[in-house]
Structure formats: C-alpha cells, structure tokens
C-alpha positions as CSV (number, residue, x, y, z in Angstrom):
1,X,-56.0,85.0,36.6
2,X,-56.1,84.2,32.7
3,X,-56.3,87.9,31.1
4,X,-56.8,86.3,27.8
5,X,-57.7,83.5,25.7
6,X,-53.4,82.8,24.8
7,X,-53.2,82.7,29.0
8,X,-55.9,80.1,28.6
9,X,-54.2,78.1,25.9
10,X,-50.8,77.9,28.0
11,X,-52.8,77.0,30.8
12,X,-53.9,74.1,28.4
13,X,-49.8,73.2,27.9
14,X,-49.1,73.6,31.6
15,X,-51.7,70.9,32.7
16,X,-50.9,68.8,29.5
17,X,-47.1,68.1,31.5
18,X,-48.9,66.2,34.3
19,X,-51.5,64.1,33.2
20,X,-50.9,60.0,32.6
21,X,-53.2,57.2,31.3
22,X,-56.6,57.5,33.8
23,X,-56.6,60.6,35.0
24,X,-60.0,62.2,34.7
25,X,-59.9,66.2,33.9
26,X,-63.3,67.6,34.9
27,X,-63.7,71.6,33.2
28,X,-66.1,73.4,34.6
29,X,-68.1,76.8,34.5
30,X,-70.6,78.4,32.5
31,X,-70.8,78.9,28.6
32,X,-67.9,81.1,27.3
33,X,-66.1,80.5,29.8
34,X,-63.4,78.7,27.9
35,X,-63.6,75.5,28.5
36,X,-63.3,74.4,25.2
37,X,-60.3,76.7,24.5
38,X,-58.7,75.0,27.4
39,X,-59.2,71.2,26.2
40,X,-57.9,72.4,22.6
41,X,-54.8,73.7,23.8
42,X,-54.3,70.5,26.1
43,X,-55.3,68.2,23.8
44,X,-52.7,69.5,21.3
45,X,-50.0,69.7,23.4
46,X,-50.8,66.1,24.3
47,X,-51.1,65.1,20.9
48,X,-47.8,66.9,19.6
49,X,-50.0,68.6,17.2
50,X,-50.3,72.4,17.2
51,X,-52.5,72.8,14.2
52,X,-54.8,70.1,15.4
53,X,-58.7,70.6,14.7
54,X,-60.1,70.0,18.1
55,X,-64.3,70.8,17.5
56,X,-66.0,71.1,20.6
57,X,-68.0,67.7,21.4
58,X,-71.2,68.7,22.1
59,X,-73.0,67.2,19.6
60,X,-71.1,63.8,19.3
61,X,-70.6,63.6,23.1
62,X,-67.2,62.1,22.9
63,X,-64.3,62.6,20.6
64,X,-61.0,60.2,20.8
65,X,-57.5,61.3,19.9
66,X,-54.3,59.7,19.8
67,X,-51.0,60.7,21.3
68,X,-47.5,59.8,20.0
69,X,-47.0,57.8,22.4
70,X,-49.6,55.6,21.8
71,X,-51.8,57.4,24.8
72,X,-55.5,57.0,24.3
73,X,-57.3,60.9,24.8
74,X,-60.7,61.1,25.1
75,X,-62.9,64.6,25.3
76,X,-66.4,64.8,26.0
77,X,-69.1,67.3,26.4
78,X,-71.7,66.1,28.6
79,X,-74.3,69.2,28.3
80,X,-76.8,67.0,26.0
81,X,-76.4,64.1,28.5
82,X,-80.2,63.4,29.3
83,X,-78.9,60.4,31.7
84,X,-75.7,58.4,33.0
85,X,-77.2,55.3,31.2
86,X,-76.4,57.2,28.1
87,X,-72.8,57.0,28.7
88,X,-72.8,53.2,29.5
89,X,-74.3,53.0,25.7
90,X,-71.6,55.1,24.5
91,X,-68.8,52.6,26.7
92,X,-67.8,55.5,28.0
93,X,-65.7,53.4,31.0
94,X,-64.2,51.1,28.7
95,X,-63.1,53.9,26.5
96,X,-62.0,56.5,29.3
97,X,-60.4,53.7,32.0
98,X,-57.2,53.5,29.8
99,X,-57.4,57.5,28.8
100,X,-57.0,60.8,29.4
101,X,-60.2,61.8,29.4
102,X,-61.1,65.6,29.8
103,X,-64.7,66.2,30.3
104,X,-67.2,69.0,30.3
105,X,-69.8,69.3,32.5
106,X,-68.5,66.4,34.7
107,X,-71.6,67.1,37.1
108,X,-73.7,64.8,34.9
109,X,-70.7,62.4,35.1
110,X,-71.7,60.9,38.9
111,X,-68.9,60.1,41.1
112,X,-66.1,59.0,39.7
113,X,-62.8,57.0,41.3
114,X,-59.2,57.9,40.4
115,X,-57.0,60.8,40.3
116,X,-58.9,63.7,39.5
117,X,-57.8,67.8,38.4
118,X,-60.5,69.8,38.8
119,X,-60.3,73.0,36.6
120,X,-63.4,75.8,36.9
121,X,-63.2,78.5,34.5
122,X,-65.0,82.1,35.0
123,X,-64.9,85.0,32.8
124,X,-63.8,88.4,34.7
125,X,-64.8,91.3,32.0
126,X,-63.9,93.9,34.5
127,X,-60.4,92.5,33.7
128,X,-60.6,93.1,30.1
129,X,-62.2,91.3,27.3
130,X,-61.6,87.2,27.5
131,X,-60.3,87.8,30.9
132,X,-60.6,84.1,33.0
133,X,-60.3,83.3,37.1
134,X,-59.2,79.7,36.9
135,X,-59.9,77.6,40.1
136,X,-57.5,74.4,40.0
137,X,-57.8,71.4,42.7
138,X,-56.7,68.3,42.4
139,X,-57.8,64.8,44.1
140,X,-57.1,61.4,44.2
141,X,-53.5,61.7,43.8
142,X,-53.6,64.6,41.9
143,X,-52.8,67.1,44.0
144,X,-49.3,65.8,44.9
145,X,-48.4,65.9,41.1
146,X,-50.3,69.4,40.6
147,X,-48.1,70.8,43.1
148,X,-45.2,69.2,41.9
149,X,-45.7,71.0,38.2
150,X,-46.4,74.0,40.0
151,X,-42.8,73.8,41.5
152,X,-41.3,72.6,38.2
153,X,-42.3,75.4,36.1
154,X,-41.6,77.8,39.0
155,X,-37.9,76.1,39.5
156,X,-37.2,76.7,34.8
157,X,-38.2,79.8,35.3
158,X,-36.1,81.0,37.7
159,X,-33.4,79.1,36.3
160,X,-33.5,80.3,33.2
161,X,-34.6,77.3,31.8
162,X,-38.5,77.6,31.4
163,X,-38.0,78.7,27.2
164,X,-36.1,75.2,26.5
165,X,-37.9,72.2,24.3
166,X,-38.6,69.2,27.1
167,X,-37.8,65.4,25.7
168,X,-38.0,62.6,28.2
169,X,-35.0,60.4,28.6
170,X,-34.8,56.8,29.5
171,X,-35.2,55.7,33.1
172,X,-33.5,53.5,35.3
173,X,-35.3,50.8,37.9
174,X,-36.2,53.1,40.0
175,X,-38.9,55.7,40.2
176,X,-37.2,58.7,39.4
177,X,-37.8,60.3,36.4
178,X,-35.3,62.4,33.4
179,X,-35.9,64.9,30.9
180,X,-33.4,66.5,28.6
181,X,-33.8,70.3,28.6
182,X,-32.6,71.8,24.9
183,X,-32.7,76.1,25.0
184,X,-33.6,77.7,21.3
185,X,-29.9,78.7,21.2
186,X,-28.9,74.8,21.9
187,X,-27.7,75.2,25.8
188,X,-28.6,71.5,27.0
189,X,-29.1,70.7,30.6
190,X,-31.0,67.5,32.2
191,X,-34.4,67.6,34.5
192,X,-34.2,65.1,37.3
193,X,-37.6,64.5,39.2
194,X,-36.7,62.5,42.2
195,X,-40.0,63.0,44.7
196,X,-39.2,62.2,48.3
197,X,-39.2,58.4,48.9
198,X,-42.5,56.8,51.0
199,X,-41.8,54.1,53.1
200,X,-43.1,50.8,51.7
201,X,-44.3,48.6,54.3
202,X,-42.3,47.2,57.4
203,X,-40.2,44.1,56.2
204,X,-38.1,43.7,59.6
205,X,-38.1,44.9,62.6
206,X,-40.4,47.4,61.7
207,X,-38.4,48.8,59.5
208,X,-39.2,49.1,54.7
209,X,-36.4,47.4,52.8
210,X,-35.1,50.9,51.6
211,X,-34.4,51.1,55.3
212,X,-32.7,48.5,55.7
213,X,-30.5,48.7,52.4
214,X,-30.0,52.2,52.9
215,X,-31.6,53.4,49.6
216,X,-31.7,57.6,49.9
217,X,-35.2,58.8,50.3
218,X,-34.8,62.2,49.3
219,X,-32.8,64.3,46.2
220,X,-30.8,65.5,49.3
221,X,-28.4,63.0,49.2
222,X,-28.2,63.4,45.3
223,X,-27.3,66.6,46.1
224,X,-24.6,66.0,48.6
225,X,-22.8,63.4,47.1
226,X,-22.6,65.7,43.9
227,X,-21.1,68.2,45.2
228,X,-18.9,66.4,47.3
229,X,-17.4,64.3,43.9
230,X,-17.1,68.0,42.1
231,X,-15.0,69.4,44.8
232,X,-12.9,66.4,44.6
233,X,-12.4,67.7,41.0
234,X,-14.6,65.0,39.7
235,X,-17.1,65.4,36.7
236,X,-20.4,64.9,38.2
237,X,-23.3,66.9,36.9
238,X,-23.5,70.5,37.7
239,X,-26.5,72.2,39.2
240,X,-28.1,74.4,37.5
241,X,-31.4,75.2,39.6
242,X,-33.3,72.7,42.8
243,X,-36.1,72.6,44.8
244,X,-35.0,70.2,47.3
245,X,-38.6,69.8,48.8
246,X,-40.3,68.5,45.8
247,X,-37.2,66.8,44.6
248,X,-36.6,68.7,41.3
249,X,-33.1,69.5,40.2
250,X,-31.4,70.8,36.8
251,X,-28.4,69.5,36.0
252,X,-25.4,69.7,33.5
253,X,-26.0,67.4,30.6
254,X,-23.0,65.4,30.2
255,X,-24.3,63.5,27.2
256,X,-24.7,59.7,26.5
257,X,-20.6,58.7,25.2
258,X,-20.1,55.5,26.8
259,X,-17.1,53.8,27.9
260,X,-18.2,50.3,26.2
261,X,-19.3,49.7,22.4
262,X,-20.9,46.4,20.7
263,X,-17.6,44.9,21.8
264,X,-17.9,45.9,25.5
265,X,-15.6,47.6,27.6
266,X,-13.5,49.8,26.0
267,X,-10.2,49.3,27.7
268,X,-8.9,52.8,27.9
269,X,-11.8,54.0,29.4
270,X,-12.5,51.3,32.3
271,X,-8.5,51.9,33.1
272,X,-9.5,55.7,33.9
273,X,-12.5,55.0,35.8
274,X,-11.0,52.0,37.7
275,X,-7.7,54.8,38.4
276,X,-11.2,57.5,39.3
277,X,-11.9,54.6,42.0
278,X,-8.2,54.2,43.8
279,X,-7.8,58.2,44.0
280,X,-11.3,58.3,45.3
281,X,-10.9,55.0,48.3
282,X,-7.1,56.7,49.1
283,X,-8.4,60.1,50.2
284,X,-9.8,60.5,53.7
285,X,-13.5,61.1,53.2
286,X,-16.2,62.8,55.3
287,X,-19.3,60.8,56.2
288,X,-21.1,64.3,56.2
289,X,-21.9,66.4,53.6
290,X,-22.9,69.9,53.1
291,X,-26.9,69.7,51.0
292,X,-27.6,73.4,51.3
293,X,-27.7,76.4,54.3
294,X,-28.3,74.6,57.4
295,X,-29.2,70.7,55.7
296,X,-26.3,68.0,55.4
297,X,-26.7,64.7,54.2
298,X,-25.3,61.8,56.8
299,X,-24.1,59.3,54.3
300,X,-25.2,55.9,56.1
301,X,-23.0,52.8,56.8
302,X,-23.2,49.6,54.3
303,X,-23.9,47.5,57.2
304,X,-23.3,43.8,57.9
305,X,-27.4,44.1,58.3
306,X,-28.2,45.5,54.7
307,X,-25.5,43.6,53.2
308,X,-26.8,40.2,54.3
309,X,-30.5,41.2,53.5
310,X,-29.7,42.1,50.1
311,X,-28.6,38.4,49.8
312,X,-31.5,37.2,50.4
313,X,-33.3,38.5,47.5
314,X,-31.6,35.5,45.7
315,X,-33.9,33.1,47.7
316,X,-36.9,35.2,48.3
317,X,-37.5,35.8,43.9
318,X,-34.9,34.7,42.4
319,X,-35.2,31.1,43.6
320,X,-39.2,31.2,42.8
321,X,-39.7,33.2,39.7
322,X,-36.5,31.8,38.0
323,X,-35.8,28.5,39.3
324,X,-39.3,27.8,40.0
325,X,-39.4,26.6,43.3
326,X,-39.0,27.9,47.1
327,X,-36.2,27.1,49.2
328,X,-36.6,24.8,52.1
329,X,-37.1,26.5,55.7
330,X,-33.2,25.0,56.8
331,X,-31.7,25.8,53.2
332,X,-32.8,29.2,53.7
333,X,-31.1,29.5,56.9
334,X,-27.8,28.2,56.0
335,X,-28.0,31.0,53.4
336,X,-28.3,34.0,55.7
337,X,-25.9,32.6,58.5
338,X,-23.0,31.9,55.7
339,X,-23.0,34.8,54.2
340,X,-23.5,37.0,57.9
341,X,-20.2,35.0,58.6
342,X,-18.5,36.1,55.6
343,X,-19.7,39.3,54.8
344,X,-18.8,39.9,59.0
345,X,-14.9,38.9,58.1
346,X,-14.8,41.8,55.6
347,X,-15.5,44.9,57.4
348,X,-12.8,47.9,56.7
349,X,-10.9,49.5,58.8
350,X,-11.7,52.7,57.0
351,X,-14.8,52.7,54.6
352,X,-14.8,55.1,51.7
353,X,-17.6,56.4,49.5
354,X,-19.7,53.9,47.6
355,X,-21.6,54.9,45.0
356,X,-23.2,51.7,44.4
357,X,-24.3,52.1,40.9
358,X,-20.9,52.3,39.5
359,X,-20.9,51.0,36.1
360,X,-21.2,51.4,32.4
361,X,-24.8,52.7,32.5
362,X,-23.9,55.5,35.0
363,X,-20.3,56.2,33.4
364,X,-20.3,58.9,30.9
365,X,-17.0,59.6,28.8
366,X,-16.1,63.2,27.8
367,X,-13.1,63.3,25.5
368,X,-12.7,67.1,25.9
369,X,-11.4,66.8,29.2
370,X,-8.7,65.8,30.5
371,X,-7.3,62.6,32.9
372,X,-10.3,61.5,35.4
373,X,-12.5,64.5,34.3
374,X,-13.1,62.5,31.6
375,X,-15.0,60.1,33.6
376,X,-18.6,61.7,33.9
377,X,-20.3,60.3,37.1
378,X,-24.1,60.2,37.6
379,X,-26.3,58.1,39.7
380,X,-25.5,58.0,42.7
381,X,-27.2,58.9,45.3
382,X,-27.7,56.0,47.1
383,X,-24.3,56.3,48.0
384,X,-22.8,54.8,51.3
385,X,-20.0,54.0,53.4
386,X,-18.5,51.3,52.6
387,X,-15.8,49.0,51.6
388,X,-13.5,50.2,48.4
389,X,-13.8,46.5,47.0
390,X,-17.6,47.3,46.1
391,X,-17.6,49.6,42.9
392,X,-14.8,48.1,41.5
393,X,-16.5,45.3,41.7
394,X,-19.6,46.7,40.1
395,X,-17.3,48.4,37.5
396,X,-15.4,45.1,36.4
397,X,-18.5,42.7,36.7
398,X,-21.0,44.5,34.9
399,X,-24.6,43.1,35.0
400,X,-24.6,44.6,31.5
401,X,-21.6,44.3,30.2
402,X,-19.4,40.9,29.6
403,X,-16.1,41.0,30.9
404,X,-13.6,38.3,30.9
405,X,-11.9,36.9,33.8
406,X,-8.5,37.8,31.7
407,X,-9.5,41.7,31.5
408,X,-11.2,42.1,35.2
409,X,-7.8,40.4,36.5
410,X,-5.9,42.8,34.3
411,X,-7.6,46.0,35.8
412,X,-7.6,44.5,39.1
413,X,-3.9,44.9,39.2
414,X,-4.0,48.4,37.8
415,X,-6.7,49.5,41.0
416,X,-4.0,47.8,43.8
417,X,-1.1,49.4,41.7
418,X,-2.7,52.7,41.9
419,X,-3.3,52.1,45.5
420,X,0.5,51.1,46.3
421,X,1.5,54.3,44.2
422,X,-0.6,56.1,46.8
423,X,-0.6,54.5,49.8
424,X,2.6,52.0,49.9
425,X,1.0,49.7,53.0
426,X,-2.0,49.0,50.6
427,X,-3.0,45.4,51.9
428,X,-3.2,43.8,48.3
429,X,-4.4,40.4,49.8
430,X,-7.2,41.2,52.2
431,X,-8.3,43.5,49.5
432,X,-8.8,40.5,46.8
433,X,-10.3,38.5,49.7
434,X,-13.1,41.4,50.2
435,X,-13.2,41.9,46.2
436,X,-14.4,38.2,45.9
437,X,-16.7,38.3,48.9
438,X,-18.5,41.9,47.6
439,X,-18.6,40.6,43.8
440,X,-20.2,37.5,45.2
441,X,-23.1,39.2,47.1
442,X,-23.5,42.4,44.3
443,X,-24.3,39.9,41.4
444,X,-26.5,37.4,44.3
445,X,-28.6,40.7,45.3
446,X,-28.6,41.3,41.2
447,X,-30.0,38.1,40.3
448,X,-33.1,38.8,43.0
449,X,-33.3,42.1,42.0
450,X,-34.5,41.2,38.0
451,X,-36.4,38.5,38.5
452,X,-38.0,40.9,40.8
453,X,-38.4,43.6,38.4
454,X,-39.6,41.0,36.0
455,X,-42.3,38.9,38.7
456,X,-43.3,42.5,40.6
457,X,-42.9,45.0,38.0
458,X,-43.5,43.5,34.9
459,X,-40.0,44.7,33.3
460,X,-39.0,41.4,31.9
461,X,-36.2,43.1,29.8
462,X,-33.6,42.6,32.7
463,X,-34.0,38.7,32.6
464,X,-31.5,39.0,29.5
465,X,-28.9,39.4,31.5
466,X,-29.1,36.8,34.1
467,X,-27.0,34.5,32.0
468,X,-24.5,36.8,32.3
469,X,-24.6,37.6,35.8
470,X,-25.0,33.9,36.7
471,X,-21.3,33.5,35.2
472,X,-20.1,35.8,37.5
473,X,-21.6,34.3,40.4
474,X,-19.9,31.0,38.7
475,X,-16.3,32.5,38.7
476,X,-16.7,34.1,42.1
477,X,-17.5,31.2,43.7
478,X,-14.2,29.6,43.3
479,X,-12.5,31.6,45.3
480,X,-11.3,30.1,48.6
481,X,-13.1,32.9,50.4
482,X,-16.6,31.4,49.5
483,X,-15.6,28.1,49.9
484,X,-18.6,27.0,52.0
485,X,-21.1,29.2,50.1
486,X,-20.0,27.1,47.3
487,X,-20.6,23.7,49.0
488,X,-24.0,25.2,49.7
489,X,-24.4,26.0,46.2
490,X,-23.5,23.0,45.1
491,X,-25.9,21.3,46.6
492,X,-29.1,23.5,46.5
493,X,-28.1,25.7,42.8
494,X,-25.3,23.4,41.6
495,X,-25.4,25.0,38.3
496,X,-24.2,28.1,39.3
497,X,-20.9,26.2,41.5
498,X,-17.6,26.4,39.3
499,X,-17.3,22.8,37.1
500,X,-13.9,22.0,38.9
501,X,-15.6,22.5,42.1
502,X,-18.9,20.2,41.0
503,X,-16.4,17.6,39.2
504,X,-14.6,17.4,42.9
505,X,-17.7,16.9,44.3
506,X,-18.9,14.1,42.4
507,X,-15.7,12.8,43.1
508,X,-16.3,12.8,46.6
C-alpha cells in the first residue's frame, strides 16, 4: 500500500537499486494511477538527478536518459501505439536491448525475453486521496534479485542502517558484490552481497570446480571464519546486521590503508602480518565453527585432490590463451602425476586455517591499534584447512605486488623465528620444503586463473601481472623440491625454468 504520491516516489528509489543494463520494467494500470510518478522517481534516482525534468512520453513515445555511469535509460509510453511495427520504426530493440527501459502500457509491447519486474499500480481513494495498491512480480530472473532488495532494505532497517548514503566499492574476481554505507552523522560501515553459490556444471566425477577446490558457497562461511579470527583477537570486520539466507551482511568498515605503496611492500607492515600468520598456524584450531543458533560452518580440507586440480588450470588456459597452443595428451599427464607426487609429500601433520586470499589486496592497515590488531583481515571466506606454508606464501609472493627474493627470504626467517619462539620443535626444514612446493602451485593455479578471467570473462586487466607472477614461478622452480617439475618445464615452458637450470641443460 502507497498512501501517497511521496510513498510512490520512494517506491521509484527502492526499484531503482535493482535494475542493470536489459532489464525491462513494464508499469501498469489505469490513468492516474501513477505510473508516471513512479518512472520519474526511478528514473532520477537512476540518473543521480533529483531535480530532473522527466515529461511523461506519451506524445514522443520514447524518451532516452543517461546515467552516470554511462547506463543507457529508456522510457516509453505506448498508449498511442497503433501497432508493434511502429516500434520497429522507432528501433525500439536496438535502443532498449542495452537499456533500462521502463515502459507504459507494456501490453501493446508483445512478448518480450529477458528479466522482467512487473509493477501494476491502482488508486485506493478509500485510503485517502493519492492512495496506491502496488502489485510487484518479477520474471526472468528478476524475482531472485526483487527478493533479494526486499531482504536488503529489510536487513538496513533493522540495523539501523537504512538512512545512510550507498556508494559501490570495487570488486574482486568473484561475484560478490560491496558497497560502502556512510550515515548523515558520518558512521561508515560496508554492504557485502554474497548470494548463495549455484553449482556450475559437473567437471569431475560429477562434481563443479568450486567443489572440487573447495570455494564456500554460502556467506556462512564468511561468517564463521570472522568470527572465529575476532575471538582470536584479530581485526576482522565486525557485524553489524546479516541475513544469512540471501547472503547479505553489514560489516565494520576498516578503510582502504594498505600495507604496500608505489614502492611495494612496506616492510613494517608485511613483518606484522607475516608475525599475524605464525601466532595464527601455532594455535590449536577448530575445524568447526559456530555461524549462528544451531548452523556451524565445517571448514573443508585443502586436499591432495583440489590442490592438484588447481594446477591444472596452467595447462587447461593458461597454455592456450597465453602461450597459444594446447599441450600434448602425454605432456599433460606428466603434469598432473608430478605434481600429485609432490604436492602428496607435503601433507601436515596438523593443518591450520588458510585463508587463501592472504595478501596486500585483502590486508588493511589500521595505525590506531595496536601490535597484530593492526592488521585488518578481509576476504576470506573460502578459508580451509591446510598447510601453514600456504598464506605466507601468498603474502610474500604477491601476484600484485613485486617482492624480491632478498626481502621474501628476509621475512621467511622472521615467520620460522616466530614459530621457534612459540613452538621450540618448529621443523624449519620441512617447512621451506612445503613453502617452495605451495608457492610453486599458488602462482601455477594464478597464471590459469587470469588468462582465464581474461579468455572467459573478458577482464583483461589481470594479464598485467603475469610477468610478475611468471618470475615467481621462475625462482620457485630452483628449488630442489621441484626438481623434476623443472625438467618438465624445461622442456615444454622453458622460459619460465631458472637460467642456471636451462644453461645446465644445454649443457647436457
């Protein structure tokens, strides 16, 4: 129920939050009944402007706008529409199949593909002048995403939040999605929309590759791994409000300070997150954590299974879309068995957390705290159980970040001095040995992963740092460890084996 036309207009700047390039909005009901009033106070909000002139289109048929962000909107009256054919004169599809496109009387339109919301308006004068019943359906899609916003502005409301100026935030490579939350009396806080995960299609034995990697498919495991850092006395976000179903959460903003500049790392601040890492892999760990009343979240085990068939996202688009050409059947092979046999030698006795994404992206730095709080943690929630060697691997070879050989050596000996301080046994050796092996296969699973994102997705941006990544690969290759991935190398990538080791082998 709409008891007025200001209802109406924030109506207009609730559906405004949902709607992306190609969605169809069809307004329907009888004259008066506010349809107009309704696409004004969308089209507005779409277009950032409040004081926009927004005529009804009845005469012109179709009226474009332009958002911000370069969105294309397009409203249209179809009340004078004597025929369909009319709108093909107009190139009305070419216009609208890019667009936003909010239509009036979209029972002249025909049938129509694509995700659709469905809004019919009807006045209700027993309710008071310019009272309004609004009837909203969605379709094609659309009703996932309408239900999702319904959630969303439930969830700021009830956490206090719904009053606060929304400014989206720059993703990662996955398909979540962040928006910085700013109250009028400056309280900050950060939207996280993480839907549940849908399985992609079977890849091996029956099973999607998030399966098989072990990629979370829900914001419960967000939410478990959160607050199992924070009662470590870690600073991971702090949450303010959830709706675990649709995958919504508010969470502390802990701003954007890095721990690198145009320089790179900055030294004091990769020695307190590589110190965050050996307080973190000494303490005994549960594999189960508390989600909410009655849900846990069963962290999984990085398995010999995902471990290898991350590898082979090296061969399966790296080799193709970088290299430019497939690897032989029997090359292939070799691949998969040598690393099965040297990611098998590696297993721990006791495997820690692993929160995967450790590095400069997902590191915060907060100067107002004090000792490890000052490292502020975020992304992880594919988190697993794993070996220690792992994230300090992803810390000190950062696909983003160069690091010397001279400074990853230098806090490699801080993480196993830390580790002695706290556990005296600390096996310095067969920790190096796995630190090679896991640095090896991170930056191999890295280099499929971007020229994936660049051949699949069309995000070509990540290609920039396969120069740097292939480096890494370079240096970790000449460890003894990898000694016959290396001959392998050698003779199916040899650019990427260590010179000494290619010199040798011309040698030979």
């Amino acid at each position: 129920m709409l008891p007025d036309e200001g209802a109406t207009e924030d109506l207009g700047r609730f559906l405004a939050e949902l709607l992306q390039p190609g969605d169809l909005v069809a307004l329907s009901g009888g004259l008066g009944g506010g349809k107009t009033t309704l696409a004004r106070a969308l089209i507005r909000e779409l277009t950032a402007m409040p004081d926009l002139d927004v005529p009804s289109p009845t005469f012109t048929l179709i009226q474009p706008y332009e958002a911000p962000d370069g969105r294309q909107i397009v409203h249209a009256d179809l009340y004078r529409l004597r025929s369909p054919d009319e709108l093909v004169e107009l190139g009305f599809d070419e216009m609208t199949e890019a667009a936003i496109t909010l239509v009036e009387w979209p029972e002249r339109l025909g049938d129509r593909a694509g995700p659709i919301l469905t809004v019919d308006l009807s006045l209700r004068a027993e309710f008071g002048d310019g009272a309004r019943f609004a009837r909203i359906d969605g379709s094609g899609g659309m009703d996932a995403r309408l239900k999702r916003a319904r959630a969303l502005r439930i969830l700021l409301v009830r956490s206090g939040w719904d009053e606060a100026a929304r400014t989206p935030m720059q993703g990662d490579a996955s398909s979540r999605a962040y928006e910085r939350l700013v109250k009028p009396d400056g309280g900050r806080a950060v939207l996280m929309v993480s839907p549940p995960r849908s399985d992609g299609p079977p890849v091996r034995n029956g099973k999607p590759y998030s399966a098989i990697v072990k990629l979370a498919e829900s914001v419960h495991a967000f939410v478990g791994v959160d607050r199992g850092l924070r009662a470590l006395g870690f600073s991971a976000p702090r949450i303010y409000g959830e709706d675990l179903a649709e995958g919504l959460l508010i969470i502390e903003d802990l701003g954007s300070e890095p721990v690198v500049d145009a320089s790179g790392p900055r030294p004091e601040r990769y020695a307190e997150a590589v110190r965050l890492l050996a307080k973190l892999h000494a303490t005994e760990l549960p594999g189960v954590l508390p989600v909410a009343d009655g849900i846990d979240h069963v962290l999984p085990p990085y398995d010999l299974e995902a471990l290898v068939f991350e590898t082979e996202l090296l061969p399966d688009w790296y080799c193709p879309a970088i290299r430019g050409a497939d690897l032989p059947g029997p090359a292939r092979s070799d691949f998969v068995a040598l690393w099965a046999e040297v990611l098998g030698s590696i297993i721990p006795e006791r495997p820690t957390w692993t929160l995967r994404d450790y590095h400069s992206p997902n590191l915060i730095w907060l100067p107002q705290r004090e000792g490890l709080e000052r490292i502020g943690l975020i992304d992880f929630q594919d988190a697993v159980l794993g070996h220690p060697a792992y994230d300090l691997a992803s810390l000190l070879q950062d696909a983003r970040v160069d690091a010397t050989a001279e400074f990853e050596l230098r806090l490699l000996g801080l993480y196993v001095r830390e580790r002695r301080n706290r556990e005296p046994d600390f096996d310095m050796q067969g920790f190096a040995r796995a630190y090679a092996v896991l640095a090896a296969q991170r930056v191999t699973k890295i280099l499929g992963i971007f020229a994936r994102l660049d051949r699949r997705d069309g995000k070509p941006g990540y290609l920039a740092h396969l120069p740097r990544i292939e480096g890494y690969l370079t240096r970790n290759l000449a460890h003894p460890a990898l000694t016959r991935l290396r001959l392998w190398h050698a003779e199916h990538l040899p650019d990427l084996v260590p010179k000494a080791a290619a010199d040798a082998g011309e040698d030979s």
